[in-house]
C-alpha positions as CSV (number, residue, x, y, z in Angstrom):
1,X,-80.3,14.0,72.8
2,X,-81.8,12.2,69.5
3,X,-85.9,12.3,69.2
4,X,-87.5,9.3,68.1
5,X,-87.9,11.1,64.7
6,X,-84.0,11.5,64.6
7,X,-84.1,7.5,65.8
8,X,-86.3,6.4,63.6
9,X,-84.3,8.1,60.5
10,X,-81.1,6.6,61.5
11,X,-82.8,3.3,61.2
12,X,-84.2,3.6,58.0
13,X,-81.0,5.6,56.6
14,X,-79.4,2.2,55.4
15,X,-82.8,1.3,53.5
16,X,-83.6,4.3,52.2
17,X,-79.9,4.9,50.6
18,X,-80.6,1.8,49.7
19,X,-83.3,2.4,47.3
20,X,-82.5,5.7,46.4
21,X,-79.4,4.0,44.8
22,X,-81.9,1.7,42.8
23,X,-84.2,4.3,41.8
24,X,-81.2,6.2,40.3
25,X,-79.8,3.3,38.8
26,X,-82.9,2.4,37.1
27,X,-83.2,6.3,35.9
28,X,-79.9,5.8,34.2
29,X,-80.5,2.6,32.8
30,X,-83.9,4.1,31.6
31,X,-82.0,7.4,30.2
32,X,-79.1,5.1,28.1
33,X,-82.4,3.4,26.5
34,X,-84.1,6.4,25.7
35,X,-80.6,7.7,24.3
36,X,-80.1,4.8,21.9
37,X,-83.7,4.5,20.9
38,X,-83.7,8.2,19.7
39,X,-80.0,7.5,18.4
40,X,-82.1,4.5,16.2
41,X,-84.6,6.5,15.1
42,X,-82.4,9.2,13.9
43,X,-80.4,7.0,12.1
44,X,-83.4,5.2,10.3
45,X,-85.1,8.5,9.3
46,X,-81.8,9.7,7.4
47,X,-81.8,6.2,6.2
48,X,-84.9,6.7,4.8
49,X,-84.1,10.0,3.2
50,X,-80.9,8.0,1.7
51,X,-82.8,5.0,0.5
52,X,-85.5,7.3,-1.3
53,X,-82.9,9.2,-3.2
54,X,-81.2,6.0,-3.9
55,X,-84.4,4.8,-5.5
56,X,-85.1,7.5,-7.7
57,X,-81.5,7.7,-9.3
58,X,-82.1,3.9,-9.7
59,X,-85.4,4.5,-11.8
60,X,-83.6,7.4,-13.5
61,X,-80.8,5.1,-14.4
62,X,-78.3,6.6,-13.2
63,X,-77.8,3.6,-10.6
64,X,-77.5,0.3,-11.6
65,X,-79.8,-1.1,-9.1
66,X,-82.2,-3.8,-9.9
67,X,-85.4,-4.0,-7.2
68,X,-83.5,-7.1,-5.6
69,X,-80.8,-4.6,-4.6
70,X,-83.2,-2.1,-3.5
71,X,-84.9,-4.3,-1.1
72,X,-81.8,-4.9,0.5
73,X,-80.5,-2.1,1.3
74,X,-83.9,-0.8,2.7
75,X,-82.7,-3.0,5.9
76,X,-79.4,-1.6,6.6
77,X,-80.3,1.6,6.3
78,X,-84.2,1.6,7.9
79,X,-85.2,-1.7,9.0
80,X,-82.1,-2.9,10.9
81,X,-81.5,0.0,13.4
82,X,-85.6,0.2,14.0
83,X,-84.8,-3.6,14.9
84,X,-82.1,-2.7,17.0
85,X,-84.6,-0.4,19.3
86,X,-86.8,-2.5,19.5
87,X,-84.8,-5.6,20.4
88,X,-83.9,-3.4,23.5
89,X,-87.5,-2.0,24.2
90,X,-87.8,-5.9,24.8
91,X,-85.1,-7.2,26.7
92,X,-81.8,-6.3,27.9
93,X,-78.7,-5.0,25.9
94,X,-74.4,-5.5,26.1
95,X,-71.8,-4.0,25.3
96,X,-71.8,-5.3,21.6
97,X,-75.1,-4.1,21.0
98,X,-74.5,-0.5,22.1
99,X,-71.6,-0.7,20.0
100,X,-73.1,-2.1,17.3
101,X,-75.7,0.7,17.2
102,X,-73.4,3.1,16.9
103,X,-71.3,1.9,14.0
104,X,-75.1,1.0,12.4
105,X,-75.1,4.2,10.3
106,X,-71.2,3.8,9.1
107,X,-71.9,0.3,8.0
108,X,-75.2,1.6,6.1
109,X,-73.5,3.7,4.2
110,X,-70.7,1.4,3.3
111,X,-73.2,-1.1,2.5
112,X,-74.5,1.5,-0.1
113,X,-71.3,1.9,-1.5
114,X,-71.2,-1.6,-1.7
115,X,-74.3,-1.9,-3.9
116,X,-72.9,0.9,-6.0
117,X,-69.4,-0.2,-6.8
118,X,-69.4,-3.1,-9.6
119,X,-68.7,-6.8,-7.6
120,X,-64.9,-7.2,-7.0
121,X,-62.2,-6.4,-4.0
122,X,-63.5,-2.8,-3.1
123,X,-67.1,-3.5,-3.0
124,X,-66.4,-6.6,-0.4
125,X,-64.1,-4.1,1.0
126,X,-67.0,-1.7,1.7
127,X,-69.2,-4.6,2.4
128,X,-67.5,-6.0,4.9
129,X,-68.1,-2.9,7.0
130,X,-71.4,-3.7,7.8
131,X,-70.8,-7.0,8.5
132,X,-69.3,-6.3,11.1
133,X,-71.7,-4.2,12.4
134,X,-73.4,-7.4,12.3
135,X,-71.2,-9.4,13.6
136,X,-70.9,-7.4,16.8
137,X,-74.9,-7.9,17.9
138,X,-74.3,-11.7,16.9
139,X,-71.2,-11.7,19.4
140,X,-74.3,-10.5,22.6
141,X,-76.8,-13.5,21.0
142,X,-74.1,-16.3,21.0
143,X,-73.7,-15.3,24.5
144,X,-77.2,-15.6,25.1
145,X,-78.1,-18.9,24.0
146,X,-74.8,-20.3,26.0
147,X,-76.7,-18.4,29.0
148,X,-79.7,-20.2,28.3
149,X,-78.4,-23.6,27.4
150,X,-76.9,-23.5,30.9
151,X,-80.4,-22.4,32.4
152,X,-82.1,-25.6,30.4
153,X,-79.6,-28.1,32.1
154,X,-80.4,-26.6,35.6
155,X,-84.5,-27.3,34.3
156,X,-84.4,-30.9,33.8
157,X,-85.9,-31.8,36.6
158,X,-90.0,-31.4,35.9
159,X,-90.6,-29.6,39.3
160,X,-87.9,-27.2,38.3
161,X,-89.4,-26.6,35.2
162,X,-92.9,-25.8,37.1
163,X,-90.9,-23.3,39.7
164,X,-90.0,-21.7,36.5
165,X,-93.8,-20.3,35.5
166,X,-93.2,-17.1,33.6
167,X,-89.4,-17.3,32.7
168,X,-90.7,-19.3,30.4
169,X,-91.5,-16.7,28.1
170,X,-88.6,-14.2,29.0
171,X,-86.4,-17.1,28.5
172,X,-88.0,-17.9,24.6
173,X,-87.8,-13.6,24.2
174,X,-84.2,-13.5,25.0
175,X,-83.4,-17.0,23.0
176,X,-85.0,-15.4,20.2
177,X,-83.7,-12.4,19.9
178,X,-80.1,-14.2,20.3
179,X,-81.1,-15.7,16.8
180,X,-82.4,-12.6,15.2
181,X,-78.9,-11.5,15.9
182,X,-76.9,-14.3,14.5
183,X,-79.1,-14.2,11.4
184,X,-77.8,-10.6,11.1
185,X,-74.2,-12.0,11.0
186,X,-75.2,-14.1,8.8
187,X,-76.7,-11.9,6.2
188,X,-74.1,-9.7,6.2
189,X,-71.2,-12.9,5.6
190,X,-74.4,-13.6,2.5
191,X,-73.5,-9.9,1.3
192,X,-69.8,-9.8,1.5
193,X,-69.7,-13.0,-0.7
194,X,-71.9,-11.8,-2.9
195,X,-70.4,-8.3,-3.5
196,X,-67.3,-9.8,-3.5
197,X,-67.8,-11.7,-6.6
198,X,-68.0,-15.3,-4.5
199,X,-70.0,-18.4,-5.9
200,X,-69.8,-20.5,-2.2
201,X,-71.5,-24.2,-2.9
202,X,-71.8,-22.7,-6.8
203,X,-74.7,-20.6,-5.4
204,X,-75.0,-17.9,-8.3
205,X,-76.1,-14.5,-8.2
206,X,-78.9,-13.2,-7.3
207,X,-79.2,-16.5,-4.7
208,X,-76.2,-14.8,-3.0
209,X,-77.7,-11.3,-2.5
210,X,-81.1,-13.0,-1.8
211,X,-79.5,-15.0,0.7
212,X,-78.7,-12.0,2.4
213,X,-82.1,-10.6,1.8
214,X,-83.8,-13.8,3.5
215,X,-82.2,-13.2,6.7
216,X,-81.9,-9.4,7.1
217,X,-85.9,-10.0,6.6
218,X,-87.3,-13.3,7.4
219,X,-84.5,-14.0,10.0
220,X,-83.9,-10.8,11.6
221,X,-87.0,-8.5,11.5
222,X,-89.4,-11.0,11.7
223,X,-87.7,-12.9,14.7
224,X,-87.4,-9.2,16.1
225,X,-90.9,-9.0,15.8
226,X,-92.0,-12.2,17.1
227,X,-90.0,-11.8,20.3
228,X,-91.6,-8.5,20.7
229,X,-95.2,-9.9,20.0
230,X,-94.7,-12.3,23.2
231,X,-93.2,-9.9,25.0
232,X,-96.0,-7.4,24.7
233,X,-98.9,-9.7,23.7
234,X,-101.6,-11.1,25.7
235,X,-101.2,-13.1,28.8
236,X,-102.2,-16.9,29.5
237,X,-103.3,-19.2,26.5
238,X,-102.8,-16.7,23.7
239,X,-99.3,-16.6,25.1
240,X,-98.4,-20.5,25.5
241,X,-99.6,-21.1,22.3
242,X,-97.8,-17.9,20.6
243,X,-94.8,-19.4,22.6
244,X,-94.9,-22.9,20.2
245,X,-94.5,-20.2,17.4
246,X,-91.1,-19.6,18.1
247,X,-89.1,-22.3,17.7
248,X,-90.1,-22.4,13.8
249,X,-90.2,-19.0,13.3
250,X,-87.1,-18.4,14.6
251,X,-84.9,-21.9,13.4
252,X,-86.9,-22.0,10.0
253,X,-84.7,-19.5,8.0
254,X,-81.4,-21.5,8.6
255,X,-83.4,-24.2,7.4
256,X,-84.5,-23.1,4.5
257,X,-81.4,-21.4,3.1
258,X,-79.4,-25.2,4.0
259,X,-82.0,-26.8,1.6
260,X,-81.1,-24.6,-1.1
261,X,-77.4,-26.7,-1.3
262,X,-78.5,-30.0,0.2
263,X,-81.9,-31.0,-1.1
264,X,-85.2,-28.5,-3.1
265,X,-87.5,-30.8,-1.6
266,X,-85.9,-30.2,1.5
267,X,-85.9,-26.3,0.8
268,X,-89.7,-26.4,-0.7
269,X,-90.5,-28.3,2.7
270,X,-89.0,-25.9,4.7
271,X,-90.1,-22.8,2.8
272,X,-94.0,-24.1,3.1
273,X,-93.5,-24.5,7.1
274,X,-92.1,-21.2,7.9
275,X,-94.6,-19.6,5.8
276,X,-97.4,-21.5,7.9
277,X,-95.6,-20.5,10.9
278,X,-95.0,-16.9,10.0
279,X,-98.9,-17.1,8.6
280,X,-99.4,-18.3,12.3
281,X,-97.6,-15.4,13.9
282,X,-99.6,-13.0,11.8
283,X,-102.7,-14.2,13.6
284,X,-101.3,-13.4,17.4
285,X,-99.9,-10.4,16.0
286,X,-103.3,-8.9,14.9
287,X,-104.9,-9.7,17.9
288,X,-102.1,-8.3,20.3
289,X,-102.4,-5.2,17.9
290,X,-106.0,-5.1,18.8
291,X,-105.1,-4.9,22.7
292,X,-102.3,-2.4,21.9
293,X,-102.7,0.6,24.4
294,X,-101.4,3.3,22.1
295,X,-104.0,3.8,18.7
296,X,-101.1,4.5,15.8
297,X,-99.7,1.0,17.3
298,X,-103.1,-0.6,16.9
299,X,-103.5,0.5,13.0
300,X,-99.7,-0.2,12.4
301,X,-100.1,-3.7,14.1
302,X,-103.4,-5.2,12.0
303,X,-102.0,-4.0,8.9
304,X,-98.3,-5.4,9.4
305,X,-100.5,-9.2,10.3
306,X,-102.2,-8.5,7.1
307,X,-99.4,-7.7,4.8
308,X,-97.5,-10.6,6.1
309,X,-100.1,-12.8,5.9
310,X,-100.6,-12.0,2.2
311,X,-96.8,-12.1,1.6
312,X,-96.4,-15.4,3.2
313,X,-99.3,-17.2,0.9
314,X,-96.9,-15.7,-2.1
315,X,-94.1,-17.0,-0.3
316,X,-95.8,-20.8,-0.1
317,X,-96.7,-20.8,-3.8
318,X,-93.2,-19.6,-5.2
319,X,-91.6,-22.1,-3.0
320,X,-94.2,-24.9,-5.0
321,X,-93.5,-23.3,-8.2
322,X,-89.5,-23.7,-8.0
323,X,-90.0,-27.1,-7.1
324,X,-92.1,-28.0,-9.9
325,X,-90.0,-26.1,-12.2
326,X,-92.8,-23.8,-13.4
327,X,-92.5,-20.1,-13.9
328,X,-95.9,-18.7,-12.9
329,X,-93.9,-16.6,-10.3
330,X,-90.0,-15.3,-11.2
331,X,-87.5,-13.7,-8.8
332,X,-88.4,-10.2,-10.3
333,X,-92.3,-11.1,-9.6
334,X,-91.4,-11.8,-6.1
335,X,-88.8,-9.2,-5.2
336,X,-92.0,-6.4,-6.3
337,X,-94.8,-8.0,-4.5
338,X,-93.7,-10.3,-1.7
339,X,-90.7,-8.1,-1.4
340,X,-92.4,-5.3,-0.8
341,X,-94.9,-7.0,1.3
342,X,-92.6,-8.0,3.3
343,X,-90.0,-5.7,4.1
344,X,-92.2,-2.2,4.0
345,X,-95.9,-3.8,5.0
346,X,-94.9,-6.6,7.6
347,X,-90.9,-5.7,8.9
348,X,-91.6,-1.7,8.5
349,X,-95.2,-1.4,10.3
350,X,-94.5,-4.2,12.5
351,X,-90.8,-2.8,14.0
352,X,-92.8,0.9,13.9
353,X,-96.2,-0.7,15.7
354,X,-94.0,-2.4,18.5
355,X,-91.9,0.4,18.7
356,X,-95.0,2.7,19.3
357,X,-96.5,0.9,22.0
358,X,-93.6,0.2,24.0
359,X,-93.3,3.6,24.5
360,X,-96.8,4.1,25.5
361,X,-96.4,1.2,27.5
């Protein structure tokens, strides 16, 4: 004869299988993304290690790398598979991007090769490698944005778009993040071309390899970070206003490299605009670092905001400069101080920062 205890647990057997099967679900979807964060950070540590050497036989001459080259391949080996993490810290992950993260260190080190060999057939060989470690990410964001065009036609109604409230901002994280991974395709087509000797439009070198610079940095990283900063950022206005942000920071880079074949006012235009929107970034950035839970993410925060926001006034004035024709500020200038700026002060500490507090989050 069944007790009411026995009763009672054959009633609530159902249920309770029922969330036990969540709960373990979520475990293992928490264990894959503690596996291919530590898998990231692995790989951008020896990337480091790599890069350092790398630099050192460059200033002892013994590679033929120029600081333009340098700054490049500081994002394949560090700053892309720190992006990687973090873009799934923030949101959600497919198969292409697991994939991608795992080829991530075999395409670094054939982008090296790359940079080493002399332009011709074996270094677009070798560069072609990683992009298609690009490409695959890019594969997950086209996907993405079809996902969320489909969800903006099912929005056009203005009472839908009320019911929507704070899918909103998941929505603009994930839309973004699609982007930061199609500029990564697009970098790396930007490197093959230019390793391979290619002059598309009659760009000439080093426009082609700091094609590929702009969006492995300004398209990539920084929409990385963005994404991440309204993701983990403050709540309410702070948030709808960050939210406005996006759109420019985000679309801007295409923008910009289109105006260097079509029109130089049209790139000088565009140039000054992302910088004031990246400038604007900067600001939500160092006040999200100052709510940041974790401490090293609250110093790595303000001073990413700060290096960005001094890389971005540089950024403005070259783009004046070139229009005017004047050479207060060359491409050597800027590769060793907005550069520098920008990839180790702003992408680095910013990727690290975010990186940081999502884990103590």
């Amino acid at each position: 004869m069944k007790t009411t205890v026995d009763l009672r647990e054959e009633k609530q057997g159902p249920a309770l299988r029922s969330a036990q099967g969540r709960k373990d679900k979520v475990t293992n979807l928490d264990r894959a993304s503690i596996d291919e964060t530590l898998w990231a950070a692995g790989s951008a540590t020896i990337g480091a290690a790599v890069w350092a050497g790398t630099a050192v036989l460059a200033r002892a001459g013994v590679a033929r790398l120029g600081s333009v080259e340098l700054i490049f391949l500081f994002a394949p080996l560090v700053i892309v598979p720190l992006g990687m993490a973090l873009g799934r810290a923030v949101s959600a992950f497919g198969w292409c991007d697991k994939t991608g993260c795992r080829l991530q260190p075999v395409g670094a080190a054939l982008a090296v090769v790359a940079m080493w060999l002399p332009p011709g057939r074996n270094a677009g060989l070798a560069a072609l490698g990683w992009m298609l470690v690009c490409v695959l990410p890019a594969g997950d964001g086209m996907a993405e944005l079809a996902r969320a065009a489909g969800r903006a036609t099912h929005r056009a109604c203005p009472f839908d778009r009320l019911r929507a409230g704070s899918e909103d901002a998941e929505g603009s994280v994930r839309s973004v993040l699609a982007i930061a991974k199609i500029d990564l395709a697009v970098g790396g087509a930007w490197l093959v071309a230019s390793r391979l000797g290619m002059r598309p439009m009659g760009i000439q070198e080093p426009i082609g390899l700091l094609t590929a610079v702009h969006f492995h940095y300004a398209g990539f990283a920084t929409a990385t970070i963005a994404a991440a900063t309204l993701a983990f950022g403050q709540t309410g206005g702070p948030q709808r206003w960050l939210q406005r942000v996006m759109a420019p920071v985000a679309g801007l880079p295409f923008v910009v490299a289109v105006g260097f074949v079509i029109s130089p006012a049209m790139k000088m235009g565009a140039a000054l605009m992302f910088s004031a929107s990246v400038a604007a970034l900067a600001v939500f950035l160092r006040a999200a670092g100052k709510q940041a839970l974790d401490a090293t993410a609250r110093v790595l925060l303000q001073v990413a905001s700060a290096a960005v926001f001094a890389g971005m006034v540089l950024s403005g004035a070259y783009a004046v400069a070139d229009f005017v024709g004047s050479d207060v500020l060359t491409i050597p200038q800027m590769a060793s101080t907005h550069g520098i700026l920008n990839a180790v002060g702003f992408c680095l500490l910013g990727l690290l920062g975010w990186l940081v507090e999502g884990s103590a989050r």
